[in-house]
N, C-alpha and C positions, 0 to 999 in steps of 0.2 A: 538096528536097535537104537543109536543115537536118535536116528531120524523118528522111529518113534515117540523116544525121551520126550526129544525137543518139540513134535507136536500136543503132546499130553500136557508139557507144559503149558506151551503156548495157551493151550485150550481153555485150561485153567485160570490161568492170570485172566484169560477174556471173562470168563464167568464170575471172577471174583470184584468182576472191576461193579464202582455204584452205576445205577440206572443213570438213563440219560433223567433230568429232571427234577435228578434228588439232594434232597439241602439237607443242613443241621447246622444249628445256632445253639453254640452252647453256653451255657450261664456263663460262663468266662469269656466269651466273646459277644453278649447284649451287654451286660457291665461294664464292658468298655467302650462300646458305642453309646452308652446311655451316660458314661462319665464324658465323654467329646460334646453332646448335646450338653451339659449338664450348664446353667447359669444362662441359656438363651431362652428367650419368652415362649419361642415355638419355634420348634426343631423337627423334620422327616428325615429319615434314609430309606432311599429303596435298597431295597435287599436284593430280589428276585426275581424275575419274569416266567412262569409257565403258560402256556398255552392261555386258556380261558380265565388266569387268574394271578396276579403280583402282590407280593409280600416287603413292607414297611415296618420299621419301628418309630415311633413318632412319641415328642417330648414337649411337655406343655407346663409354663409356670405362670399362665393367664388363661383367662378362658378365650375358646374358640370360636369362631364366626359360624352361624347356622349354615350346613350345607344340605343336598339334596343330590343324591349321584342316581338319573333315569337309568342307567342301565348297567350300574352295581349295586352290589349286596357288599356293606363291610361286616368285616368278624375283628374284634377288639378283646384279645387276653391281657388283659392291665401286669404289667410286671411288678410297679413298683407306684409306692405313689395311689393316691387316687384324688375324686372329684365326683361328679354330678353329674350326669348322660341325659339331657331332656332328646324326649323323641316325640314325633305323632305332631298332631296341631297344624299349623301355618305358619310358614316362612314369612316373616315382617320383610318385607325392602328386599325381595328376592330376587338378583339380577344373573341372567347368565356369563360364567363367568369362562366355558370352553364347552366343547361338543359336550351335551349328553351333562351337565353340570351347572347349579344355579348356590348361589350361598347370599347370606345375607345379616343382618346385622343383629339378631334374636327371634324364638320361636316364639307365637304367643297361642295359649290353648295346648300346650304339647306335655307329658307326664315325664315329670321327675323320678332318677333312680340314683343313687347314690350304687357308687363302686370302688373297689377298693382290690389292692394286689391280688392276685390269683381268680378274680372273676374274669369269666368270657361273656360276649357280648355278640347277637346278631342283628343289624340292621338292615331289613330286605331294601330292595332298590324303590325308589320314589318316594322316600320315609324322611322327613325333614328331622336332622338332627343337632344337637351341639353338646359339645364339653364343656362344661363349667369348671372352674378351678379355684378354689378361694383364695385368696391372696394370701401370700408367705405358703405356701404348697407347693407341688409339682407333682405331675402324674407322667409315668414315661407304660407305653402301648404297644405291643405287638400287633400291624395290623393286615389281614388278608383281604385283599380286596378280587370279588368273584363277578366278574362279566359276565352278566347274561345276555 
């Protein structure tokens, strides 16, 4: 009968335990990562690694350099904060800057969106983009980055 006990348990705690793979960030733990960023021009953490896809939080009180990522897609949930998202257009002075990656110094021809806390945001791969920030702001970012 023990021996049953003790495999029922067992069994149990295996079932109860989280999947392999699985995260949670809770308001009380981005608030404090985004209080550590907080007062530098431009700030990332990686968070996460899964399989086909890694998770950042990124903090910004200037704007961005235009980048272009061949073969990701970003997704961008604004926490806090916001700015200006230009996408689309041509990369001005676009150098590569590692495998698969090219950024450059502004977009010219690309469409303006204003964003602000609680919007999400998807950029598919080879889409030239940048964060604008206007000065005396700061915008801090949730961001999943998906490898295709």
């Amino acid at each position: 009968m023990k021996l049953i006990t003790l495999a029922v348990f067992c069994g149990v705690s295996l079932f109860a335990a989280d999947p392999h793979g699985f995260a949670i960030w809770t308001p009380s733990q981005v608030k404090s990562m985004e209080s550590k960023m907080a007062g530098k021009k431009t700030a990332t953490q990686q968070l996460e690694r899964f399989g086909n896809h890694y998770t950042m939080l990124a903090h910004r009180e200037e704007n961005g350099s235009a980048e272009l990522h061949e073969t990701e897609a970003d997704v961008f949930v604004i926490e806090s904060g916001g700015g200006t998202i230009v996408v689309g257009g041509e990369m001005v002075g676009g150098k590569k800057t590692a495998e698969h990656e090219m950024r450059g110094p502004s977009i010219r021809g690309g469409t303006e969106h204003k964003v602000a806390a609680g919007d999400i945001i998807h950029i598919p791969p080879k889409t030239p983009h940048q964060f604008l920030v206007p000065n005396g702001t700061e915008v801090t970012y949730f961001v999943i980055k998906v490898i295709e």
